[in-house]
Every structure is written in structure tokens, then in C-alpha cells.
C-alpha positions in Angstrom: -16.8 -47.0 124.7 -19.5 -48.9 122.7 -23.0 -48.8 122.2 -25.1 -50.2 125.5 -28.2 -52.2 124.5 -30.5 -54.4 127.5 -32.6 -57.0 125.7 -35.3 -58.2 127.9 -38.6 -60.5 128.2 -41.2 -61.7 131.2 -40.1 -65.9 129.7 -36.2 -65.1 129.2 -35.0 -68.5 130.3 -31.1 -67.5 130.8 -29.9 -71.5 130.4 -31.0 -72.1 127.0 -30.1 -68.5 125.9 -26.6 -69.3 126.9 -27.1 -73.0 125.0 -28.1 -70.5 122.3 -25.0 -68.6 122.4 -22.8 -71.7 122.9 -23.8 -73.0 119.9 -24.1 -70.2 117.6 -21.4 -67.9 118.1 -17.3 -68.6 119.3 -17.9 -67.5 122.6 -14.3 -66.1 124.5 -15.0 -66.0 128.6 -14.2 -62.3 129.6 -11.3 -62.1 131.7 -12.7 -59.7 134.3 -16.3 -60.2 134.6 -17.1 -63.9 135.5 -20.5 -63.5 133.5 -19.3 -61.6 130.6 -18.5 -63.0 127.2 -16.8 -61.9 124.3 -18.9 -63.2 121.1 -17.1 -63.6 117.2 -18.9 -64.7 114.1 -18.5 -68.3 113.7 -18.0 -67.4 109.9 -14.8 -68.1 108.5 -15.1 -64.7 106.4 -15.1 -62.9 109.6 -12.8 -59.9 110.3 -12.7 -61.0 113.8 -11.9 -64.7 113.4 -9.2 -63.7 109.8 -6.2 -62.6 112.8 -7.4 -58.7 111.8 -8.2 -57.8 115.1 -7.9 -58.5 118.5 -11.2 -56.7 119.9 -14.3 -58.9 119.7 -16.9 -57.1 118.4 -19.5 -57.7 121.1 -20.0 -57.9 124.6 -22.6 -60.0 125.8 -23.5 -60.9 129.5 -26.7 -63.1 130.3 -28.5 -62.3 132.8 -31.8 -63.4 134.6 -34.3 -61.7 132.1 -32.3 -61.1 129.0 -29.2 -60.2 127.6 -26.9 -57.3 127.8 -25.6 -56.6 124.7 -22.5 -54.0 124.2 -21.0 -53.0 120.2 -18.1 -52.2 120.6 -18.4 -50.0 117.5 -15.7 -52.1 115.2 -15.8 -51.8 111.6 -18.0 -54.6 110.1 -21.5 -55.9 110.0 -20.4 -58.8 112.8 -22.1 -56.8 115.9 -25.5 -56.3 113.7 -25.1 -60.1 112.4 -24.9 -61.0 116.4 -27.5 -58.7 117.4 -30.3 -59.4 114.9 -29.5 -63.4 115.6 -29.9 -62.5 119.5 -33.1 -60.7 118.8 -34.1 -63.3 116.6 -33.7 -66.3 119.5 -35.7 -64.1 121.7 -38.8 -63.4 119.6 -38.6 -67.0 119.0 -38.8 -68.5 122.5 -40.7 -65.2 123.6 -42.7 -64.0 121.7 -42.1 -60.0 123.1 -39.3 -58.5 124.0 -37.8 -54.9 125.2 -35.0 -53.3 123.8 -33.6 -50.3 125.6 -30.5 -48.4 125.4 -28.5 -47.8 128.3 
């Protein structure tokens, strides 16, 4: 179980948040859910990316308003690194956003 976060905003614009994510993180298509992603640290000092674990450390799904965002609680700073550059994108291109935990 992992921590459940919806980040949302009135000018989300879901295609170039998933350009966003394309280009910023290694993005692994999950298996079950045909909008979910798994999302690793592009960084080559990464735990998740070093063979160390198997788990991603985030969750991420995009969806018409914003992104939902699930930590899977690993050890590391890679789910904070992703969520702070997820928040960042959105106060970027929106100017406000909503963060609530679900």
C-alpha cells in the first residue's frame, strides 16, 4: 500500500503533461491498468535504475485534470525527486494547483 496523492488544476492539459513525463522520467506502461505508469529516475545513481529493486517507486496515471500520483513508500528520495518535478510542471503551465490526499 502507498501513499495516494490527486494533483489537480482548472488548465491541466493531460497531452503535454504526458510529453512532460515522456521526456523526463523512464516511464514503464503498467501491466494492468492501460492508463497507469510506472515512473524511475532517469538518473544513473538511481536505486531503481542500479538492478536494486524491482518496484518502481511511483505510480502515476494522467488523467483529464491532473495526475494521480501513488509512493509506493520505497526507500530513497526518487518518489519526492518525482513528485516535486510533477508539482513543479504544473505550477508552471498552471499557475494553481490542488493537492489532496486520497
Amino acid at each position: 500500500m502507498g501513499k495516494e496523492l490527486r494533483l489537480s488544476s482548472q488548465k491541466f492539459n493531460p497531452e503535454a503533461a504526458l510529453q512532460f513525463v515522456q521526456r523526463r522520467f523512464y516511464v514503464v506502461p503498467h501491466n494492468v491498468s492501460e492508463e497507469g505508469l510506472w515512473l524511475f529516475i532517469k538518473q544513473s545513481d538511481s536505486v531503481s535504475l542500479n538492478g536494486s529493486t524491482a518496484w518502481p517507486p511511483v505510480f502515476l496515471s494522467v488523467k483529464s485534470d491532473g495526475f494521480y500520483f501513488c509512493d509506493n513508500l520505497l526507500p530513497g528520495a526518487d518518489s519526492a525527486l518525482i513528485f516535486k518535478a510533477l508539482c513543479e510542471f504544473m505550477l508552471t503551465t498552471n499557475g494553481e494547483i490542488s493537492v489532496v490526499e486520497i
